[in-house]
N, C-alpha and C positions, 0 to 999 in steps of 0.2 A: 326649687324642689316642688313637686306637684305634691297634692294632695294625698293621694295615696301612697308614693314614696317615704312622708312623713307619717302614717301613720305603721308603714310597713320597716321602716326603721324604728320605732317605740318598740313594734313588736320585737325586732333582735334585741333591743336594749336589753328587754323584759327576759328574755332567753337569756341570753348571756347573766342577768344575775341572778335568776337561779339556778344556772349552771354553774357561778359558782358559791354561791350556798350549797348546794347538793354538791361541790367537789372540798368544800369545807365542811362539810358534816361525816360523810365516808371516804372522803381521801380519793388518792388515785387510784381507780379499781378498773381492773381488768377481767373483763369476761368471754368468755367462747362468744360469739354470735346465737345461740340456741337461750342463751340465759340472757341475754340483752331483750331478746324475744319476747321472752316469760315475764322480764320487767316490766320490758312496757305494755304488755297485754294488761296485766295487774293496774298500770297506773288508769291504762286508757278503763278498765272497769270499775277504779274509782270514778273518773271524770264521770262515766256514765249513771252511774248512781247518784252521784250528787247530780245529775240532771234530771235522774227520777225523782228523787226526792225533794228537789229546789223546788221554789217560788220564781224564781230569775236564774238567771244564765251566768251568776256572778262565780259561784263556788265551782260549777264545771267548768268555766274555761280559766279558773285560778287550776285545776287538777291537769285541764289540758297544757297547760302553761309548763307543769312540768313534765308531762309527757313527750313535748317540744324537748325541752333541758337532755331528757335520757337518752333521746334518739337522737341530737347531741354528742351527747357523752359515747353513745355507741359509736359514731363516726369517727372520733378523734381518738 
């Protein structure tokens, strides 16, 4: 496994649990495509503000982290 393979595998890992934390905290949810939208708009506007607000890049790409999960969730 190259380099990036392994680091680009940690990233699904990372996906994958907290997709399912976020499927253990509100269940199985089903939405229109228009509201999957409005989710992750919201989420991707937290990550951006914790980018404004941060020192380091740790707490926005923890938000983006779940931005990945929603659009996710939206697929499946």
């Amino acid at each position: 496994m190259t380099p990036q393979q392994h680091k680009r595998q940690k990233v699904y890992v990372a996906i994958s649990r907290e997709r399912a934390y976020q499927q253990k905290k509100w269940g199985n949810t089903e939405h229109p495509l228009g509201e999957w939208l409005l989710i992750l708009g919201s989420e991707l506007a937290e990550a951006t503000q914790a980018w404004v607000k941060g020192r380091d890049n740790s707490e926005a790409l923890a938000e983006i982290l779940q931005v990945a999960a929603v659009a996710v969730a939206c697929l499946e």
